[in-house]
N, C-alpha and C positions, 0 to 999 in steps of 0.2 A: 504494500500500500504506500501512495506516496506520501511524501510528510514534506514542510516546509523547513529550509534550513538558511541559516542569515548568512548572508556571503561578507566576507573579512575584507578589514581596508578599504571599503567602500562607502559609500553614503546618499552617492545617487546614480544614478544611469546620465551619466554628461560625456559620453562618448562622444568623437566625432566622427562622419561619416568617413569610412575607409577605418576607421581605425577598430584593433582587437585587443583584448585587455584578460590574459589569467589570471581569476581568482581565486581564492583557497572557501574551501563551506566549511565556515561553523559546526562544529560539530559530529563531523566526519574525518576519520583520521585517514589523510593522505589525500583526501576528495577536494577536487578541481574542477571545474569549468570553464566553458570560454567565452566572452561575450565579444560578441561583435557587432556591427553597425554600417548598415548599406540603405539608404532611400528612407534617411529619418527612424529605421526601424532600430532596434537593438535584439539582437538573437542571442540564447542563451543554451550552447553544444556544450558537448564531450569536449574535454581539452586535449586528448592525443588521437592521434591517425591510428585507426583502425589496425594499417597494415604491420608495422612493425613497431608502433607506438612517439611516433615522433611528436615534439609539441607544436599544435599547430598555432601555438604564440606567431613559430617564427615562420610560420608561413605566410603564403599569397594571397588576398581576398581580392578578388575583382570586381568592378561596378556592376554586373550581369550575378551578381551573388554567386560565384567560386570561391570555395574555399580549397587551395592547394596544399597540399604535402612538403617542407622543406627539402624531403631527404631524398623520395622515388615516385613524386610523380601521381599521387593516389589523391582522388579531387572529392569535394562534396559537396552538395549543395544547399546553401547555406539556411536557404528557408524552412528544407525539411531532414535535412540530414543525410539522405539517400545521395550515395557514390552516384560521382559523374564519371570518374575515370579508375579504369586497375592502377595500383595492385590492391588495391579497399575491395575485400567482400563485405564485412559488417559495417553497417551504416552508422552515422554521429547518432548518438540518442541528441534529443530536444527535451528543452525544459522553460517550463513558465517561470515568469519571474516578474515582479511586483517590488515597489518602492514606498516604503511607507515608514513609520515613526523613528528616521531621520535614518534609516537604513538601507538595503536592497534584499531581497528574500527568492528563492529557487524554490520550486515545487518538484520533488522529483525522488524516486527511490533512493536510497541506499545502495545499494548493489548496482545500482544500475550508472551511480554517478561515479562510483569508486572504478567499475566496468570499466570506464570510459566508451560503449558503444553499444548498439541498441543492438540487443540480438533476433536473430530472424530466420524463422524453421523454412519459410514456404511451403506449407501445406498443402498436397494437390492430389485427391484420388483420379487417376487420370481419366481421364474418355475417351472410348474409343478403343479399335484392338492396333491402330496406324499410326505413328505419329513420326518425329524427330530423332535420324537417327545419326549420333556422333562418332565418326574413325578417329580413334585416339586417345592419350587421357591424360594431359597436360597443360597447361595455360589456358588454352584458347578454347579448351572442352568447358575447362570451370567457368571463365567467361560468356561459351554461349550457355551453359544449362541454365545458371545462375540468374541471368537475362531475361529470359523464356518465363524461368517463373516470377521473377520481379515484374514481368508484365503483364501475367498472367495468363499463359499459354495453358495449356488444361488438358494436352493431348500426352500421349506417352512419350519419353524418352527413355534411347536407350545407347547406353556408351558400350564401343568393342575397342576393346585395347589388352595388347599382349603385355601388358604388363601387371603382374598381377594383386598390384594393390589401385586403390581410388587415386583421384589426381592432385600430387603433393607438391611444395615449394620446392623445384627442381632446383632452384636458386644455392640452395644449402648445400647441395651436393658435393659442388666443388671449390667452394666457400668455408665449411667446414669438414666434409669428410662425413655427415650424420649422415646413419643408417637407422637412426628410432626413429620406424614409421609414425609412432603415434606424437613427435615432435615435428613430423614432416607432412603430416597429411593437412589440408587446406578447408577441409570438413569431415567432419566425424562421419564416421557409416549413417549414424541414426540420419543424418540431413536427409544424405539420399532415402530412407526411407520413408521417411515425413512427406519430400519431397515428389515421391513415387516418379522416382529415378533409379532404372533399373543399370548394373555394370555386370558386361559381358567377356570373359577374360579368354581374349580368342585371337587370330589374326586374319585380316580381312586380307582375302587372294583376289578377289576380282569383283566389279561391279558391273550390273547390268542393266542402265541407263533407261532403258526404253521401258523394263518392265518393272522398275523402282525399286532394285532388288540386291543385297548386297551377303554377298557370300563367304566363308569362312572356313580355316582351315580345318576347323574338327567337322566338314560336311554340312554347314546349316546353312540356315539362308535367313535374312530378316527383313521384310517389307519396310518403305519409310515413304511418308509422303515430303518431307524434306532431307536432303540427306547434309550432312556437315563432316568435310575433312578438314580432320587438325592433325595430321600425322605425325607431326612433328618434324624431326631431323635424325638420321644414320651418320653416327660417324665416323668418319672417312679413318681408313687404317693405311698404311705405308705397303705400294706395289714394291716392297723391296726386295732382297736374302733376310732370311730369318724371322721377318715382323711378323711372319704369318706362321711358324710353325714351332714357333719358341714358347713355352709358358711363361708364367710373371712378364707379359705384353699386355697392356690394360687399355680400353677406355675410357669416357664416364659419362653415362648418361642416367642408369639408371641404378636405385638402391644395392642392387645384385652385384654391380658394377663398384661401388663402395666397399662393400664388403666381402669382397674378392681383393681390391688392392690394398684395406687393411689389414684383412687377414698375412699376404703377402710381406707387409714392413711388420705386424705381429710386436714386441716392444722396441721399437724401432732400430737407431743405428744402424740402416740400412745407405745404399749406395744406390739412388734415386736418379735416371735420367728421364725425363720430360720433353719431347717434340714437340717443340709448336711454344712460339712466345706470346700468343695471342691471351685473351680472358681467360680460357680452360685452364691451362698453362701455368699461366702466371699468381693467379688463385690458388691450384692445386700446389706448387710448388713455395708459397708463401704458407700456409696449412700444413707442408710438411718438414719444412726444414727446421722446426723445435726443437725434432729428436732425431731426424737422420741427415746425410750427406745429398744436399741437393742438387741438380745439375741439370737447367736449361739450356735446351740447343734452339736456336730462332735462325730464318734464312737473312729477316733484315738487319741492319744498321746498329736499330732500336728496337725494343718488343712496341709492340702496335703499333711500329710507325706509320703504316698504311692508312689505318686510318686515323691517329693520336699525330703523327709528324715525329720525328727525331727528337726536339727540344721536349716536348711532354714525356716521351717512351724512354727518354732520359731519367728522368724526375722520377716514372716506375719502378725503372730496373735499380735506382739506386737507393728506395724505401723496400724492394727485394732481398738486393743483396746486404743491408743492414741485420734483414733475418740471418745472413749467411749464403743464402742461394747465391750461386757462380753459374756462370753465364759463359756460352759458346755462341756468340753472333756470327751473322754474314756467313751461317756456315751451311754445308750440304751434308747430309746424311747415306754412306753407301751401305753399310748392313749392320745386323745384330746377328753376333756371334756366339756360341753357348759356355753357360759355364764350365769351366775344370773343375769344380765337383758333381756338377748334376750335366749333362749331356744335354737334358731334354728343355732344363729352364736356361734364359736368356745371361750372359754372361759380360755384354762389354760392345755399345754400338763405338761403331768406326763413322769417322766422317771423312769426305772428302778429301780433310787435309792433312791426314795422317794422323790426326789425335784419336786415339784410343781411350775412351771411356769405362770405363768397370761399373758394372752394371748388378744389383741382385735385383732390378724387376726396373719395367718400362712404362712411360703412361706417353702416351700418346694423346696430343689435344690441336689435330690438324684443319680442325675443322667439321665439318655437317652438310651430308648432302639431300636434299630434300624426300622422305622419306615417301613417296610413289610407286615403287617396283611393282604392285601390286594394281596399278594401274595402268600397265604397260600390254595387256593384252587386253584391256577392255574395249577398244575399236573406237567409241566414240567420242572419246577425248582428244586432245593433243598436247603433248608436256611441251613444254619449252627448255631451250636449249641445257639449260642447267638442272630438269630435273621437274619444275614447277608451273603452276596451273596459270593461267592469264584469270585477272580477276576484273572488274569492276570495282567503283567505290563502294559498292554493296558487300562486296567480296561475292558475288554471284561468277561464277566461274565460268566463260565463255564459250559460247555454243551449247550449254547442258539447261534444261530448265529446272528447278527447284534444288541444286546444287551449289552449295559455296565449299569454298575453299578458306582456312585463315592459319595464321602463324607462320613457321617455317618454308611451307610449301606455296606459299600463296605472293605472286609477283600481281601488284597492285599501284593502280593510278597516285602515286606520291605528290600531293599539293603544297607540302612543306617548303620553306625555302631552298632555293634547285632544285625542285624536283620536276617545276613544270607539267605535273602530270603524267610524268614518266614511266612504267612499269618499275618497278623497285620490289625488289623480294627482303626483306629485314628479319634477321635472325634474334630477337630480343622477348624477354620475357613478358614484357608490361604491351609490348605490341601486337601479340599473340590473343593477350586477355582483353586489349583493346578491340578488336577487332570481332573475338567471339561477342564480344558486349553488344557491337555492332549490328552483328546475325541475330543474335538471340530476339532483341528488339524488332529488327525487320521482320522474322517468320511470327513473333508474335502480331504484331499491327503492319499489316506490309502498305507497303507506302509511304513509311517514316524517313526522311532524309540520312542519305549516310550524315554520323556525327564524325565531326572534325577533330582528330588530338595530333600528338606530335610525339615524333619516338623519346623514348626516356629509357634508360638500362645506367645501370650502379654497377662499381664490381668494390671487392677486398683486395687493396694492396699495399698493403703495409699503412694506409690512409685508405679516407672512403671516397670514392671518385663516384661522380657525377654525372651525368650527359644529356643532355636533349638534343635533337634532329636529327640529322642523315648526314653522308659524307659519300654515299655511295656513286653518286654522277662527279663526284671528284672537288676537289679543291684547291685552292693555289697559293694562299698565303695566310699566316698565322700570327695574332697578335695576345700578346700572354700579358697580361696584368694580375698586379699582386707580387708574393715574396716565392716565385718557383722554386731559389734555394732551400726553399724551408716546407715545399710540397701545402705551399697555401698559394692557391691561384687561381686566375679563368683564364681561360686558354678559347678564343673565339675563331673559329674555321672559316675563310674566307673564298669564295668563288666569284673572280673581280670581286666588285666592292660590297655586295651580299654575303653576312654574315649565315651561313648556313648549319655551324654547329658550335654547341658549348659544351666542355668540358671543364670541372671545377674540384677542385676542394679544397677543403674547411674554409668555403666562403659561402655558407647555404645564408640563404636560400634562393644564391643567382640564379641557378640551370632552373629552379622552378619560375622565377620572372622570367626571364629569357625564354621559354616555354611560350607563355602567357600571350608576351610580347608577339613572337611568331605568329601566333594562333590570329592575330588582329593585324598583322602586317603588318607590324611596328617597331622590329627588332632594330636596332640602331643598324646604320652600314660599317663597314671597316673604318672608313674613313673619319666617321662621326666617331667611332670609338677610339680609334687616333688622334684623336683632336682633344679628348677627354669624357665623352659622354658616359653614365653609368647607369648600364640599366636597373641597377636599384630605385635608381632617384625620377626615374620616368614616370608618366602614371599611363593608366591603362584604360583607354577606349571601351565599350561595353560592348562593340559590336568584334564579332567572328570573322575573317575573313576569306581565310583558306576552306 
């Protein structure tokens, strides 16, 4: 039941518009709320993001009532709490609040203020024996299902994915090394059955377009009057000697995958090498060098330079190698050789240039290739060159009728700065869950405009990095403000004089204005941010542009 509790340090609601104020309640120990204030009103939310718990003191509110995430990107809105953008599944709770005998007063649970976030079953005995059916069980799944019933879809859904738990924070994987499912899953079983959301733990071999029919390795077949591929991504292993028939040679995608190369380092002081300077990489390799001997091998310069540039991949690899991790750049890899005590497990990759590596187990983080194989005899498709499906802003997948496509697999009209509309395929987590958001919404009310966001992805390295937009049509010059000695910066990606991405850290909550920014066509240009402009200090239009 709720009860009225006097909020601290305050004594009237004299907010000004744009501005957000944390307060501490009376009488609840640790309980926080957040008031804010757009169009004369004063709103009274949960004071932390859903997703991972950041304070959304220091985040972004926009004139159009946004409320943004400092850290990753995960929006609400403001009037009713309900997520505008991933990676938020639980919505802000809302609370009343009243000013009187020279104080301000919250109406609202206990539990529910301490929560910090309104929780929320979606209730749905389905209708029907046909409904929505989801290939996959990752980001983009949790995004559409989640959708669907946030808007009220009422028909069946049913998830296939060969992996055989529900769909968890993949994020963690190679960020920490977590194999406790029940620390990694993104909803409890009971959701999905509240939800009458069924998971089918199978792999899908082929689809049959014309008679809405989609088939599976253990022999079944399941009707769908929508179908949704999120298949996610395969990741790419090395056509080399050895990578393929050596043991202790790893991936990492999934939990199985975890707990196969910890069992493998077991108490550690092992002798660690790593292919691929990229996120995978650079994460797994920051996670394990506590307790063993680490060793990245990258073919650039710098890790990420591709898309980070030299001067940032810089700043990475040396909050890296502060863990200890040692570094093989600019290098090529010719094979992995077996150990001299076990034959059968991997013993020592060779590179290129003669260095000889000693090896007791290998992780490989070369990348992802759009997981399709499975759709490669279906006839009335066509993949594109890399693998992946041409989409719409709908993510409706071209030439198929009641078929999308979203996440990894899905190459899609990009409106973001340089993207011009371009096809763009984006390998990111918060883009996946974006996108299913997007689905979910459309099969339930069709005819709803695709919604507009902007890529956002985070990683762990040694600091917590940041990013909003794209980089993929390329870029040509880069302007870094802040202290990069010291791994405190923004790093602005330039294409001519259009600023087309940001990378930051410990300077939040830039990448989420710069976000913002974007979204209304307003990001400063190079030039103006050469000049001094700072997108902190900007204010924000209410209208959307992209």
């Amino acid at each position: 039941m709720a009860s009225e509790y006097k909020l601290k340090s305050i004594t009237s609601l004299d907010l000004k518009n744009g501005e957000k104020r944390e307060v501490e309640v009376d009488g609840i120990d640790g309980g926080k709320i957040l008031l804010a204030k757009i169009n004369d009103t004063t709103h009274a939310l949960s004071s932390n993001c859903t997703h991972y718990g950041a304070p959304l003191k220091n985040g972004v509110l926009t004139p159009d009532g946004r409320l943004t995430c400092p850290w990753h990107g995960a929006c609400f809105n403001l009037s009713t709490g309900d997520v505008e953008d991933a990676p938020a599944l639980d919505p802000l709770a809302k609370f009343e609040i009243v000013e009187r005998d020279g104080g301000v007063w919250v109406k609202g649970e206990e539990k529910v203020i301490k929560a910090s976030r309104r929780s929320v079953e979606h209730k749905c005995r389905p209708e029907g024996k046909e409904g929505v059916v989801i290939v996959g069980g990752g980001s983009g799944t949790m995004g559409t299902l989640q959708a669907l019933r946030e808007n009220g879809y009422k028909s069946p859904i049913t998830i296939i994915s060969r992996e055989t738990y529900l769909p968890i924070d993949r994020t963690k994987l190679s960020k920490t090394l977590m194999k406790d499912l029940s620390k990694l899953l993104l909803r409890p079983e009971d959701y999905y059955k509240s939800a009458g959301i069924e998971k089918i733990t199978d792999e899908v071999t082929s689809v049959d377009f014309k008679k809405k029919n989609v088939s599976t390795k253990s022999g079944k077949s399941y009707p769908y009057t929508k179908l949704v591929l999120a298949s996610g991504g395969t990741p790419k292993r090395l056509p080399l000697p050895g990578f393929k028939d050596l043991n202790n040679v790893f991936v990492l995608r999934t939990i199985q995958d975890v707990e196969a190369i910890t069992t493998a380092v077991g108490e550690g002081k092992k002798k660690i090498v790593i292919i691929g300077s990229s996120f995978i990489g650079m994460e797994v390799g920051n996670t394990l060098s506590k307790e063993n001997d680490v060793t990245i091998v990258g073919m650039e310069k710098q890790p990420m330079e591709r898309i980070m540039g030299v001067e940032v991949g810089k700043i990475f690899r040396g909050l890296i190698e502060k863990a200890g991790v040692k570094f093989h750049m600019e290098a090529g890899v010719d094979k992995a050789t077996p150990s001299k005590s076990n034959s059968q497990n991997v013993g020592a990759v060779h590179l290129k240039d003669g260095n000889v590596l000693e090896a007791d187990l290998v992780i490989l983080g070369v990348g992802v290739a759009p997981a399709t194989e499975f759709l490669k005899e279906s006839g009335d498709v066509e993949l594109m060159k890399d693998g992946s499906l041409k989409c719409n802003e709908l993510f409706e997948v071209d030439g198929l009728k009641d078929v999308y496509a979203i996440g990894d697999i899905a190459s899609y009209p990009y409106h973001g700065p340089g993207g011009n509309g371009e096809l763009t395929r984006i390998e990111h987590w918060d883009v996946a869950q974006n996108s299913g958001r997007n689905v979910g919404k459309q099969i339930a009310h069709p005819g709803s405009p695709a919604k507009a966001f902007i890529p956002v992805f985070w990683s762990a390295l040694g600091s917590q990095l940041r990013y909003c937009g794209n980089t993929m049509h390329g870029w040509d010059d880069l302007v870094i403000k802040g202290k990069p000695e010291e791994a405190k910066f923004a790093a602005y990606y330039a294409k001519g004089d259009e600023v087309v991405a940001v990378a930051s850290m410990q300077m939040d909550p830039i990448m989420t204005k710069c976000a913002e920014l974007m979204r209304r066509e307003k990001m400063p240009s190079k030039s103006e941010l050469q000049n001094g402009a700072d997108p902190l200090e900007l204010s924000l239009p209410a209208e959307v542009k992209i």
